[in-house]
C-alpha positions as CSV (number, residue, x, y, z in Angstrom):
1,X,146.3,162.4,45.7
2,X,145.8,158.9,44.5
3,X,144.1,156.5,46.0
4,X,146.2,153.1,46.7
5,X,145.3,149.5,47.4
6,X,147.5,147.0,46.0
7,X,145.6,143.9,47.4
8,X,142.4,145.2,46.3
9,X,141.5,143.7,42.7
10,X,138.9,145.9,41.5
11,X,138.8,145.3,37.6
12,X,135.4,144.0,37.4
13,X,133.5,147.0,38.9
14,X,133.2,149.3,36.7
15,X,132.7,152.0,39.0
16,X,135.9,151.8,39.9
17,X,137.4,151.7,36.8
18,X,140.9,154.0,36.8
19,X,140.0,155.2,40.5
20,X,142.4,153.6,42.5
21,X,146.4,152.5,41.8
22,X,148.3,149.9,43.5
23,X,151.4,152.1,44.6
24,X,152.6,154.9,43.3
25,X,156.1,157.5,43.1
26,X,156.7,160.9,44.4
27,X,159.5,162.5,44.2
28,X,160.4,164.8,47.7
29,X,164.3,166.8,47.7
30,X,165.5,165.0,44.5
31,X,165.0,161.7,45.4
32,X,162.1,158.7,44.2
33,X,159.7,157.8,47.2
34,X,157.8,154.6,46.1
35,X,154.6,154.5,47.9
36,X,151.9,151.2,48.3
37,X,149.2,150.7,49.8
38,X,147.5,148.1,51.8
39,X,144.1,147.4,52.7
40,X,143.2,144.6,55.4
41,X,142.1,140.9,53.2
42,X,139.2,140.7,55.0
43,X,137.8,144.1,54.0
44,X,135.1,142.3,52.5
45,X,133.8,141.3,56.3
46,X,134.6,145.0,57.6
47,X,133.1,146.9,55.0
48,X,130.4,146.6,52.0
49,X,132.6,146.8,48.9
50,X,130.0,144.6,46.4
51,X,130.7,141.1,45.1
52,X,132.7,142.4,42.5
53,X,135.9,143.4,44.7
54,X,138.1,141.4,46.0
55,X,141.2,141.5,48.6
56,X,144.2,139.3,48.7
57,X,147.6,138.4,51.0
58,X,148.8,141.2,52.1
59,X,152.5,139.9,51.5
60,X,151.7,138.8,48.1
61,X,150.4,141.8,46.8
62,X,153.3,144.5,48.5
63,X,155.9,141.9,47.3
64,X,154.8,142.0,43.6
65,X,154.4,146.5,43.7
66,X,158.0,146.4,45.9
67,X,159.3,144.5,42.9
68,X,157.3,146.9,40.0
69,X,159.1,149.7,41.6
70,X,162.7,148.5,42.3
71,X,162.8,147.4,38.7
72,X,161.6,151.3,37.8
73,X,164.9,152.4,40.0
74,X,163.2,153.1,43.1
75,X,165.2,152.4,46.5
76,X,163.2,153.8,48.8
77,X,159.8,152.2,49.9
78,X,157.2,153.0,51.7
79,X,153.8,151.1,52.5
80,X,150.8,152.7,53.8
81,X,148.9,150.2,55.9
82,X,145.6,149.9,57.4
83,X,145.9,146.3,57.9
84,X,146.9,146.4,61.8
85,X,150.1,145.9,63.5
86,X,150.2,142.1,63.3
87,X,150.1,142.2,59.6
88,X,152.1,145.2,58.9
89,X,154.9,142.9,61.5
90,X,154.6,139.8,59.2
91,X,154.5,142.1,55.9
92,X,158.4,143.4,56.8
93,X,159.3,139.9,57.9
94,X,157.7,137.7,54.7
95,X,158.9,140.6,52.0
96,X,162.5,142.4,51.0
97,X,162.8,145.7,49.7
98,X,159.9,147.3,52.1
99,X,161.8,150.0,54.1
100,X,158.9,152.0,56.4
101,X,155.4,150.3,57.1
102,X,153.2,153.5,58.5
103,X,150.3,151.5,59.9
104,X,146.9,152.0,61.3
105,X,143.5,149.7,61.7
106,X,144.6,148.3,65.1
107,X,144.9,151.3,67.1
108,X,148.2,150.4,68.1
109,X,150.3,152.7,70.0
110,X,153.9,152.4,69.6
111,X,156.0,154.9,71.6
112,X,159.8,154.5,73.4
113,X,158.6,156.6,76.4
114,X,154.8,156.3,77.0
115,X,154.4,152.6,79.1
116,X,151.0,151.9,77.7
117,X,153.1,151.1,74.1
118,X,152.8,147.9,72.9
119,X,156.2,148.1,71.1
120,X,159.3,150.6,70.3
121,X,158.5,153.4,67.6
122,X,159.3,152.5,64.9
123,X,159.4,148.7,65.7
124,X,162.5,147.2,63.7
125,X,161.5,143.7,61.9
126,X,164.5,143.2,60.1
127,X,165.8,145.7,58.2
128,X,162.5,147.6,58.2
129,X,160.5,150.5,60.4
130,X,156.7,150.2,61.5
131,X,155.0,152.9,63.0
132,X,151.7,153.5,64.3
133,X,150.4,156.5,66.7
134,X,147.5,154.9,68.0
135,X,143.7,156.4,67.2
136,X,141.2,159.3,67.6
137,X,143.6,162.0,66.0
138,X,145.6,161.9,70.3
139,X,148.7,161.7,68.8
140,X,150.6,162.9,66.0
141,X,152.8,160.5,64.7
142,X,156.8,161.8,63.7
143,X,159.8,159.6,62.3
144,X,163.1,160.4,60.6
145,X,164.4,157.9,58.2
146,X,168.4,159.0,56.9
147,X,169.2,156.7,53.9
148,X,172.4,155.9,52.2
149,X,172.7,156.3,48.5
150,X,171.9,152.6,48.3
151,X,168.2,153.0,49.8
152,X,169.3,151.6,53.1
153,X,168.0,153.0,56.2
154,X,171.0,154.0,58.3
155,X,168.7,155.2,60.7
156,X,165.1,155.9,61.7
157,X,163.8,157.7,65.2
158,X,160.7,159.2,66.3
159,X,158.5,159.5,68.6
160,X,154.4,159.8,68.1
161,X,153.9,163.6,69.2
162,X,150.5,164.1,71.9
163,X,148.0,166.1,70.3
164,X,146.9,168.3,73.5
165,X,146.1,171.8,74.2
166,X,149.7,173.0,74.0
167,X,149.4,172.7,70.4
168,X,148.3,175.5,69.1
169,X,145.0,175.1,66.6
170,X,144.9,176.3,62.7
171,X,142.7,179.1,62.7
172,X,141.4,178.7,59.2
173,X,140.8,175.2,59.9
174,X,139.0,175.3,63.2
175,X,136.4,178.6,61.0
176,X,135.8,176.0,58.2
177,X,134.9,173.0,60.8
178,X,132.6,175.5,62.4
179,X,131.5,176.7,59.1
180,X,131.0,173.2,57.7
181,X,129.0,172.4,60.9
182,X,126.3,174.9,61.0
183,X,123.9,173.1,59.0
184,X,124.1,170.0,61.4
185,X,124.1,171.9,64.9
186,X,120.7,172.0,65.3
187,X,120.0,168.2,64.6
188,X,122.7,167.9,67.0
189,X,122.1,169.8,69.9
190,X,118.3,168.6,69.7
191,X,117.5,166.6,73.3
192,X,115.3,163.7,72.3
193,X,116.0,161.5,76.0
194,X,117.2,161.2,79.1
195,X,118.8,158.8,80.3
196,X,119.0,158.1,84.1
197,X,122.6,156.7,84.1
198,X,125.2,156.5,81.9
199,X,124.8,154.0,78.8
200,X,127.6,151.7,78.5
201,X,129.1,151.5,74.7
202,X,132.6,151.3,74.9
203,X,134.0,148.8,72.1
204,X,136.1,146.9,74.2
205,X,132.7,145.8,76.3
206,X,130.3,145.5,73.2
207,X,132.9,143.8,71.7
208,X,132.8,140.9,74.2
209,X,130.0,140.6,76.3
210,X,126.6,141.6,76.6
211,X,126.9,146.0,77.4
212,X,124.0,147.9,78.3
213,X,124.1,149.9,74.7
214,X,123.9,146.8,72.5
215,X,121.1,145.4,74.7
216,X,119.2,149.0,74.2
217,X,119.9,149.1,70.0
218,X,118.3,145.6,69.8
219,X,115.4,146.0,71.6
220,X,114.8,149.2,69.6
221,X,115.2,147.3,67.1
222,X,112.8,144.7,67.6
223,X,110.2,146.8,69.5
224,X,109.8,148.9,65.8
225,X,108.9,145.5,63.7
226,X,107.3,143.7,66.8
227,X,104.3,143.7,64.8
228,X,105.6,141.9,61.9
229,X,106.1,138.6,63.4
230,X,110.0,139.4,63.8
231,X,111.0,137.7,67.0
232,X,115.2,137.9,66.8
233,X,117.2,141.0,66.8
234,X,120.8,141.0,65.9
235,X,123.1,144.0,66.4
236,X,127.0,143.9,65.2
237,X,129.0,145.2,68.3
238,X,131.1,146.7,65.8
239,X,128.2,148.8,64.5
240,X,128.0,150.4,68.5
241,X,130.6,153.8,68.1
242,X,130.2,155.5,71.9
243,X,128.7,155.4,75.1
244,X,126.0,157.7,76.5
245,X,126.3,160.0,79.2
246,X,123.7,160.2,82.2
247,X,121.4,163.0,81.5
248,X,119.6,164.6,78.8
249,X,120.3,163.1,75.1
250,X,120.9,164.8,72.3
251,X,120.7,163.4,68.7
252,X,124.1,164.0,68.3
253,X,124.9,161.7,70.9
254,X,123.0,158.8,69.2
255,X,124.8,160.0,65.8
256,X,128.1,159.2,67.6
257,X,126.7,155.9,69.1
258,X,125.4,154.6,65.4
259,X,127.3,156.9,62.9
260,X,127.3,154.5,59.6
261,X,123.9,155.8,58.5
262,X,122.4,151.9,58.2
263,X,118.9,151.0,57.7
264,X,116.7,148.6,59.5
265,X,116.1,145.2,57.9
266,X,114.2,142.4,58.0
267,X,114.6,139.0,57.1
268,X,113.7,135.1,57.5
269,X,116.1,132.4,57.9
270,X,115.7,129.0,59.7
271,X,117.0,128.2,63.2
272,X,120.4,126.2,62.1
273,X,121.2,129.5,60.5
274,X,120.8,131.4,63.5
275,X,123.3,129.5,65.2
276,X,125.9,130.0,62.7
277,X,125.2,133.5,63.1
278,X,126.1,133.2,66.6
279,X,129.1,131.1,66.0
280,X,130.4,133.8,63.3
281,X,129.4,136.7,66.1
282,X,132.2,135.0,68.7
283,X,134.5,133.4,65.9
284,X,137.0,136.0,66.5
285,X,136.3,136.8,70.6
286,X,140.5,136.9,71.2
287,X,140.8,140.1,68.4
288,X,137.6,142.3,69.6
289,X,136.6,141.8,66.4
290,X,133.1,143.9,65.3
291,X,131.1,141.0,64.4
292,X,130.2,139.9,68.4
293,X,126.5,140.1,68.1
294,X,124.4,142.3,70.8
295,X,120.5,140.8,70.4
296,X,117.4,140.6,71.6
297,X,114.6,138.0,72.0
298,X,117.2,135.4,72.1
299,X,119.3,134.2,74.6
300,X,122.7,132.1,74.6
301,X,125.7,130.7,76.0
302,X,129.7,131.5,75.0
303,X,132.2,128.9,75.5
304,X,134.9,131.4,75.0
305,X,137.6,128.1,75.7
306,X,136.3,126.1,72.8
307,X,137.4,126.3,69.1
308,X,136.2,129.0,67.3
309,X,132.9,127.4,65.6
310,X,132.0,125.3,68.3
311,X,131.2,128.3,71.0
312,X,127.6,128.8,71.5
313,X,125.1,126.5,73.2
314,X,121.6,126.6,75.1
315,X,120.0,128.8,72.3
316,X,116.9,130.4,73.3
317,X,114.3,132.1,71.6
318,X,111.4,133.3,73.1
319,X,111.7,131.1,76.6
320,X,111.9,127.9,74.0
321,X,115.2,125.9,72.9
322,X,116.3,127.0,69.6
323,X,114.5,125.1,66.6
324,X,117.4,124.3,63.7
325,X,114.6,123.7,61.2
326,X,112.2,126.4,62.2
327,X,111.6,130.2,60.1
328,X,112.3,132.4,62.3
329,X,112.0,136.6,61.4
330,X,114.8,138.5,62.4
331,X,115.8,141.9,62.2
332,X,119.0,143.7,61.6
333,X,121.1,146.4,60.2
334,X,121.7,146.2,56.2
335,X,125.5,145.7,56.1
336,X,124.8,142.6,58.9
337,X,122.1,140.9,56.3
338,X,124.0,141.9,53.5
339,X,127.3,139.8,54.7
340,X,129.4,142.5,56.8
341,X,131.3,141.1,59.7
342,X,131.3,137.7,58.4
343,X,127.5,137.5,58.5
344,X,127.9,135.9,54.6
345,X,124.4,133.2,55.6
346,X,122.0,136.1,55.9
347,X,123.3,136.8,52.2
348,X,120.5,134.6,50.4
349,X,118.0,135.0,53.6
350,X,114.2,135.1,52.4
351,X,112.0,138.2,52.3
352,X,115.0,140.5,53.0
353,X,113.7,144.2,53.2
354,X,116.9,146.2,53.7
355,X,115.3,149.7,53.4
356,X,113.9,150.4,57.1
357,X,114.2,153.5,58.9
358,X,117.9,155.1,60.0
359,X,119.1,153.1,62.8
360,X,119.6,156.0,64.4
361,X,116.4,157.0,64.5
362,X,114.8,153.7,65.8
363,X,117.3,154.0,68.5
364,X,116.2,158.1,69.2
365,X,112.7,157.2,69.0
366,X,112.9,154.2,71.2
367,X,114.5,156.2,74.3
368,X,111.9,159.2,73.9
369,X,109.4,156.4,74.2
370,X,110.9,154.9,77.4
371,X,110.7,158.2,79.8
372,X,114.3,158.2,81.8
373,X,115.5,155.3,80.2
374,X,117.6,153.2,83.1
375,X,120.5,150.9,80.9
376,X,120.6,147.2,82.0
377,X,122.3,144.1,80.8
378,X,119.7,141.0,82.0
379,X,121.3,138.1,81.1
380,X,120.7,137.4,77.2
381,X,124.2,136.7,76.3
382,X,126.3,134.2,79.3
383,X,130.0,134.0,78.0
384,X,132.0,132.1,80.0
């Protein structure tokens, strides 16, 4: 199947080159489906694409394949969105022609019985139907759409469909997972802690404030490069995937908690820096946005009532106030230095090393080392 992005510009990587499509047509009972896709603008935040790919309006871009495709004689439209529920809303209200939006990216449950929903399923904006069935494969999401012979949606209903254990499981599929996962069981199952209560690491926490998880990760991080004159650590709470049960830990746990495979890095910038750091870590505190930083060897205070870039004061590293003009070593992960999350200033940071150990590891190696390891939060980050 193709791949589809339609505000994703991608002509000057060449690795790229005839990978993806901006929408495409299928054809399902006789009649033309047009399909586009939609990838969220700041994807070059979220992810690591490379500096030579880059992501535009969302309403610009489905506007422009909406009219490619009407003009081929397609009336029925379809956009496949993991842009969130806000933008999938503004989307059907800024373009015409779009007639279903199937969404993702915010985790948004829509439903017209369940009273956790935060809107009907599918949410009407004009003349046209947004869906989204929430996260973690719990629901299976199901709409009808009856057309007339102009395109127009006469009607659309469904309901996302809970995906418990009255659903019976495909046998083939459940052999190959267990198949597939033989290899991996034994790194896995593999106890390398204990910890002597349960480690908080839920996003909407590490997302937020300081959490006991975040605090653990950057003091791993900084107890493995304490001997190379690193005295910051900075840990994306987006980066921070579970929490930790009380009891023995297996790898597989920390695989769950730090699943993106990235590498310890190290890196000098000067203390001015730093604080922009901090500012771009709580720039988006009202969206539980990835980038709010967990740390270590530094403290700080979060105004979360002032303006985005005027949020953090009484900077602290090492006991002392925050030097602006003052080299300071910090560590990281390599999609933090190398600009994810909005982290663009530790782009052209000095003596960047990006090739460390696997987080995961440091974290692994850093609880076997502590004995029953008892989580904490002490005070580092003060957000008020």
């Amino acid at each position: 199947f193709p791949v589809l992005m339609s505000n994703a510009d991608v002509s000057n990587e060449p690795l790229l080159a005839g990978k993806l499509a901006k929408s495409t047509v299928i054809e399902r009972g006789g009649e033309k489906l047009g399909l586009i896709g939609l990838t969220p603008d700041d994807t070059g935040d979220l992810a690591s694409p490379g500096d030579n790919i880059t992501f535009s309006d969302p309403v610009a871009a489905v506007q422009g394949e909406v009219d490619a495709l009407t003009a081929m004689g397609v009336n029925k439209i379809i956009v496949l969105s993991h842009s969130g529920y806000g933008v999938d809303q503004r989307v059907a209200a800024e373009t015409t022609g779009v007639d279903v939006i199937v969404g993702g990216h915010s985790n948004t449950l829509l439903s017209n019985t369940n009273e956790r929903a935060a809107g009907a399923y599918p949410t009407m904006v004009g003349e046209t139907a947004i869906v989204q069935a929430y996260a973690y494969g719990k629901f299976l999401g199901e709409l009808n759409v009856t057309f007339n012979d102009a395109g127009e949606i006469v009607e659309a209903v469904g309901e996302p469909l809970v995906m418990d254990a009255s659903v019976t499981e495909d046998a083939a599929t459940v052999a190959r997972i267990a198949e597939a996962a033989k290899p991996l069981e034994e790194i896995r199952t593999k106890v390398v802690a204990e910890a002597a209560a349960a480690i908080e690491g839920d996003r909407s926490v590490c997302r937020a404030v300081e959490c006991p998880m975040g605090s653990l990760i950057a003091d791993a991080m900084l107890d493995r490069v304490k001997d190379q004159g690193v005295e910051i650590a900075i840990q994306n709470g987006g980066g921070i995937r579970a929490s930790i049960d009380a009891g023995p830990v297996t790898m597989g746990e920390v695989l769950t908690v730090l699943p993106f495979q990235n590498t310890l890095s190290t890196f000098e910038v000067d203390g001015a820096t730093i604080v922009a750091a901090l500012e771009n870590g709580v720039s988006e505190l009202e969206e539980g946005a990835g980038r709010f930083a967990q740390v270590a060897g530094i403290s700080f205070t979060v105004d979360s009532a002032a303006e985005a870039g005027a949020r953090i004061s009484d900077v602290m590293v090492g006991g002392a106030a925050i030097d602006l003009g003052k080299t300071y070593g910090v560590v990281s992960n390599n999609y933090v230095r190398n600009g994810g999350d909005g982290y663009k200033m530790f782009k052209s940071a000095a003596n960047a090393y990006d090739y460390g150990p696997d987080l995961a590891d440091v974290m692994a190696e850093y609880l076997a080392a502590q004995g029953p390891f008892t989580p904490y939060t002490d005070g580092r980050i003060t957000v008020k």
